[in-house]
matplotlib code that plots the C-alpha trace (Angstrom):
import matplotlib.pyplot as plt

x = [-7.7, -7.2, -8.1, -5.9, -2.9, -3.4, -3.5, -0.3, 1.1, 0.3, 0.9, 4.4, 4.9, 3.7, 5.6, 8.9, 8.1, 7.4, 10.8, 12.8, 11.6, 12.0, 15.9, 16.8, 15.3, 16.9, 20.1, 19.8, 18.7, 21.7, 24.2, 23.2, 20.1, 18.0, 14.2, 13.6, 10.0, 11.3, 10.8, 7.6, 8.7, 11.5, 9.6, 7.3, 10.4, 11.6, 8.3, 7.9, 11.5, 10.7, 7.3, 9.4, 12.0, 9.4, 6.2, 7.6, 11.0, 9.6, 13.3, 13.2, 11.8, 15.3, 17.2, 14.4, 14.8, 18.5, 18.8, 15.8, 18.4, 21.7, 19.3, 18.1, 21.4, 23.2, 20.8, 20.9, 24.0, 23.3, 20.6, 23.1, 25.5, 23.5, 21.3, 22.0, 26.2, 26.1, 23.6, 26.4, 27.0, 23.6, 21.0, 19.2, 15.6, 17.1, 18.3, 14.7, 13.1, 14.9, 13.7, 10.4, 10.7, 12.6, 9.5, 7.1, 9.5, 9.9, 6.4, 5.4, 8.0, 6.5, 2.9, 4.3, 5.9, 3.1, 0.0, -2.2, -3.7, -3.3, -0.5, 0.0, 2.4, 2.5, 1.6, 5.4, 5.2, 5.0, 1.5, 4.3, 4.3, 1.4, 0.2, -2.5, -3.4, -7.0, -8.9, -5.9, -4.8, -1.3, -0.9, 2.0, 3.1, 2.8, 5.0, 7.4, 7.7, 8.4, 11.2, 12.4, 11.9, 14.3, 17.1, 17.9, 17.4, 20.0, 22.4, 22.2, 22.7, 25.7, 26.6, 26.6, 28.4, 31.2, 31.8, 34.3, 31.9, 29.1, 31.7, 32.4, 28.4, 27.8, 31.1, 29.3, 25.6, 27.4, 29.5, 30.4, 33.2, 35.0, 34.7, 35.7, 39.1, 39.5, 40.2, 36.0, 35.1, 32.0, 30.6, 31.1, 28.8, 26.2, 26.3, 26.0, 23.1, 21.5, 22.0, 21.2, 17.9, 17.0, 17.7, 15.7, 12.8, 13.1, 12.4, 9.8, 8.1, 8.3, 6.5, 3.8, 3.4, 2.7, 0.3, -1.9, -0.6, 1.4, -0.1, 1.9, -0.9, -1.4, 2.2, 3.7, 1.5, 2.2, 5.1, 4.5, 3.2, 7.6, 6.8, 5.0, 7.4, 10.3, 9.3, 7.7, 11.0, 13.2, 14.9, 18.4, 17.6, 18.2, 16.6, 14.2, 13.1, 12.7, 10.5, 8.7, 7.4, 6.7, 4.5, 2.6, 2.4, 0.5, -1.6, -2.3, -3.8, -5.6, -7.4, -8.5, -9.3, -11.2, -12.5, -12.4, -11.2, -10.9, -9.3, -6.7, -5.5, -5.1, -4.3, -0.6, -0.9, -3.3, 0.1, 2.3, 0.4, 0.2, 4.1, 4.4, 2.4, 3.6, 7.3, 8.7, 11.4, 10.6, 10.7, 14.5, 15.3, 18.2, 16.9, 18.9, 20.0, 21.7, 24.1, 24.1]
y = [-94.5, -98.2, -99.6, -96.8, -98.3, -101.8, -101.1, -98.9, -101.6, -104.1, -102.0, -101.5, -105.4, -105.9, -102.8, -104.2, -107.4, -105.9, -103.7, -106.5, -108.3, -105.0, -105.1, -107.9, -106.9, -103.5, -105.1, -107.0, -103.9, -101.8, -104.5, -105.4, -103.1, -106.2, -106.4, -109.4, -110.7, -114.2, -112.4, -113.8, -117.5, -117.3, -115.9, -119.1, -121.3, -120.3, -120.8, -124.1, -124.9, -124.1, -126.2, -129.1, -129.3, -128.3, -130.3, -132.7, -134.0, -132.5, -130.7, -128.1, -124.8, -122.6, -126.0, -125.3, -121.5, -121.8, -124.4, -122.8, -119.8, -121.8, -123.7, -120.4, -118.3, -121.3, -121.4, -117.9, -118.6, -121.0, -119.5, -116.9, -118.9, -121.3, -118.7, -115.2, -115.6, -117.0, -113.5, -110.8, -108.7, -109.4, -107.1, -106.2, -107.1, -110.6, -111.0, -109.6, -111.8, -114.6, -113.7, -114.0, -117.5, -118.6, -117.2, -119.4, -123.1, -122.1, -121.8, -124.8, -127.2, -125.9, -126.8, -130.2, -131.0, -129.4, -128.8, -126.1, -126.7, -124.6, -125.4, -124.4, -124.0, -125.5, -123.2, -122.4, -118.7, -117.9, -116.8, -113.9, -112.6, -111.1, -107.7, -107.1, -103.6, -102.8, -103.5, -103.5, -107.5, -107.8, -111.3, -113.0, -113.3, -109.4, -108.8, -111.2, -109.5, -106.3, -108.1, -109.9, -107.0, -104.5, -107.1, -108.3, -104.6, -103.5, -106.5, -105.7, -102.3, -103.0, -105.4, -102.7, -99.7, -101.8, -104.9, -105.0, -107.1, -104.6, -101.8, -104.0, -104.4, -100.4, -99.4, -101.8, -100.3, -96.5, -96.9, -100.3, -99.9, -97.9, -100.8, -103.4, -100.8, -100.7, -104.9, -105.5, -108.7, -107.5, -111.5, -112.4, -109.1, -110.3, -113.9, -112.0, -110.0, -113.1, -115.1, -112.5, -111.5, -115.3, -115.2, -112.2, -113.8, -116.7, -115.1, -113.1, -116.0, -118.3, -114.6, -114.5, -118.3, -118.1, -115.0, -116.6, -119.9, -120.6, -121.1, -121.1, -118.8, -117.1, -116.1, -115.6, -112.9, -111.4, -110.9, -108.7, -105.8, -105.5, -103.4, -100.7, -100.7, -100.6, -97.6, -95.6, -95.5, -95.2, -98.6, -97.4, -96.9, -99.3, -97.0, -96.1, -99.7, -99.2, -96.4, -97.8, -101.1, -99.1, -97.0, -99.3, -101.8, -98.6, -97.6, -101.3, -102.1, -98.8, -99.5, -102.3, -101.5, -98.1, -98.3, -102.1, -105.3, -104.9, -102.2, -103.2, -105.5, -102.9, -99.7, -100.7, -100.4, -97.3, -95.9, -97.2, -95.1, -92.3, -92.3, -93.0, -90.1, -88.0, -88.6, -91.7, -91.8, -92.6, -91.0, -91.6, -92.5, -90.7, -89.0, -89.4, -86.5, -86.9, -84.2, -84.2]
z = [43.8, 45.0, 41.3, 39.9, 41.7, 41.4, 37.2, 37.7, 39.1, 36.9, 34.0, 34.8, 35.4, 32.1, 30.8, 32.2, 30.4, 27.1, 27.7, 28.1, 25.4, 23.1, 24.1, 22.3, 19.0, 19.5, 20.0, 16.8, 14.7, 16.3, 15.5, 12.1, 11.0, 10.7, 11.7, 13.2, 12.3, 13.9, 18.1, 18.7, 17.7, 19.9, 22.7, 22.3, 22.1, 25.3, 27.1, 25.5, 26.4, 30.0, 30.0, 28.3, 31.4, 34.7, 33.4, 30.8, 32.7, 36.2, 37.2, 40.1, 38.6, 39.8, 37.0, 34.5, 34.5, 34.1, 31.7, 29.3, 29.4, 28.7, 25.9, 24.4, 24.9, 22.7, 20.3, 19.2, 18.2, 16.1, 14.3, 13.4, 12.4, 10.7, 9.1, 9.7, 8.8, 5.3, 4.2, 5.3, 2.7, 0.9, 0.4, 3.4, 2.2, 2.1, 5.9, 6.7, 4.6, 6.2, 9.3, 7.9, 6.8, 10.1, 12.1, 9.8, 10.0, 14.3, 14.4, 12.2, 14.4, 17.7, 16.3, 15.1, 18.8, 21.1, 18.7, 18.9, 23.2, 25.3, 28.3, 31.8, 34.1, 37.7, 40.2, 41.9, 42.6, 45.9, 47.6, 50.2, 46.6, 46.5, 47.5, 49.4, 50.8, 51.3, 48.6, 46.0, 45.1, 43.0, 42.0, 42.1, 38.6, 38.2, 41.5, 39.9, 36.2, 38.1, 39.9, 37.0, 34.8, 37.1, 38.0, 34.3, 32.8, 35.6, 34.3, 30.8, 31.4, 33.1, 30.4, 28.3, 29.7, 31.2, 30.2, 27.2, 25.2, 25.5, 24.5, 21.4, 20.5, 21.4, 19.4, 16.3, 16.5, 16.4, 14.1, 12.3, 9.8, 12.5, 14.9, 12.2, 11.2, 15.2, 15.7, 16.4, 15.4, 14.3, 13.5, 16.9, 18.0, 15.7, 17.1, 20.8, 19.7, 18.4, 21.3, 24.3, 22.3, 22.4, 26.1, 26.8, 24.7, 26.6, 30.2, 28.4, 27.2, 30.3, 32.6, 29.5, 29.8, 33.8, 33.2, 30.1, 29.8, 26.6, 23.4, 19.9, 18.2, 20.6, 22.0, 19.2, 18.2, 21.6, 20.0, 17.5, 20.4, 20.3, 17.1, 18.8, 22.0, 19.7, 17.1, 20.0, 22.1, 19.1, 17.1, 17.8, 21.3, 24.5, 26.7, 24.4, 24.2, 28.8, 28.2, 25.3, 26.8, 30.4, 28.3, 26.3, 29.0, 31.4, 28.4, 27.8, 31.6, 31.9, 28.4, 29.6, 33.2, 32.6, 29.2, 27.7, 27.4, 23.3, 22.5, 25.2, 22.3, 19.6, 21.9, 21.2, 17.5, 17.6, 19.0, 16.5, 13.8, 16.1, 16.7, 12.8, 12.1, 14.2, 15.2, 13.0, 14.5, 17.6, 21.0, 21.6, 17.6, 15.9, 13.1, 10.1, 8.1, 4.2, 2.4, -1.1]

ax = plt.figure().add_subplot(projection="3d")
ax.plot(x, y, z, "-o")
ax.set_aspect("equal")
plt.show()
């Protein structure tokens, strides 16, 4: 019963993690119906950004974590202005193969400035973090994802339902030449959408970085485990997007705590198919429905 716990809790750390992640490439699909292949480079970005000011230039961690998400938040906006802007009104298959090519040059810089090693972070978490009760052990780094994980799902989501920004980007993913006839400016939701899922991808990042060290293989194909959290809980779907990474984060820990260590890797993809199979559009997904 003890190990049960200890995975439960540890799969919802990680679940939280993968959720939060998922909520920024939601937020770009809703906005502008584009799949962004480009979400594991960013989340490697933002960990390397973060290893860059705490090792490299050896600021206090609290200056690192907020600069790395000023850094990230600004350059989201760039990318879709400098990339993402000048494709509106293309055909779709363009803007994702864009992505495609932008996850291929973020990935080649990173390899270019910090090679192929493996990095770690200093040890700053602290040991009153940990959970010890009987013979059940939570590090740190879990107890923080679960904390991190609640408190910037619970901002967002006020973001959303009340802030007149997060009105705008709802009013855009429902329904976007409404918005645009209502005084939207729909270019500045896309920026936004850009810019907070670089954010989010940056805290993700920096929590996968302190949990396995940060590698740009091997993060950025962390990355790509967004997939099956965002089609299981729905693409259109913030929530959705919650549910999806708490499930697949459980499913993941408990694979690999009660059965094995491999298939704990591809357990999140055996469940894309499944989902695919089963219900494409997700668990939350709206399912679209044509009159001729």
């Amino acid at each position: 019963m003890e190990f049960f716990l200890q995975l439960l809790i540890q799969g919802l750390s990680v679940g939280f993690l993968y959720a939060l992640a998922a909520l920024g490439f939601v937020m770009i699909f809703k906005s502008s119906s584009v799949l962004n292949f480009a979400h594991g480079e960013l989340l490697a970005i933002g960990a390397f950004i973060f290893l860059a000011f705490s090792v490299w230039l050896k600021l206090p961690i609290y200056l690192s974590f907020l600069l790395t998400l000023v850094g990230t938040f600004a350059m989201g906006f760039v990318i879709e202005r400098l990339f993402l802007r000048p494709l509106i009104g293309e055909a779709l298959i363009e803007v994702i193969m864009l992505t495609v090519g932008l996850a291929a040059m973020f990935k080649g810089l990173l390899l270019v400035i910090f090679g192929g090693n493996l990095f770690n972070y200093p040890d700053f978490l602290p040991a009153g973090l940990t959970i010890k009760w009987g013979a059940i052990n939570i590090p740190p780094v879990y107890v923080a994802s679960f904390i991190i994980g609640i408190i910037f799902l619970s901002i967002f989501g006020f973001f959303f339902k009340y802030s007149s920004q997060g009105i705008y980007m709802r009013s855009v993913a429902d329904n976007q030449p409404a918005a645009l006839s209502l005084g939207v400016h729909v270019r500045r939701v896309f920026a936004m959408s850009w810019a907070i899922a670089a954010l989010v991808c940056a805290i993700s990042g920096i929590i996968l970085g302190i949990m396995n060290g940060i590698n740009v293989h091997d993060i950025s194909v962390l990355g790509l485990k967004v997939f099956p959290v965002v089609i299981l809980g729905g693409l259109e779907s913030i929530g959705g997007a919650i549910i999806g990474g708490l499930i697949i984060g459980i499913l993941e820990t408990f694979t690999g705590g009660y059965v094995s260590t491999s298939l704990k890797e591809v357990i999140p993809y055996i469940v894309l198919v499944f989902i695919l199979l089963v219900k494409p559009y997700g668990l939350f997904g709206l399912v679209e429905i044509e009159r001729v």
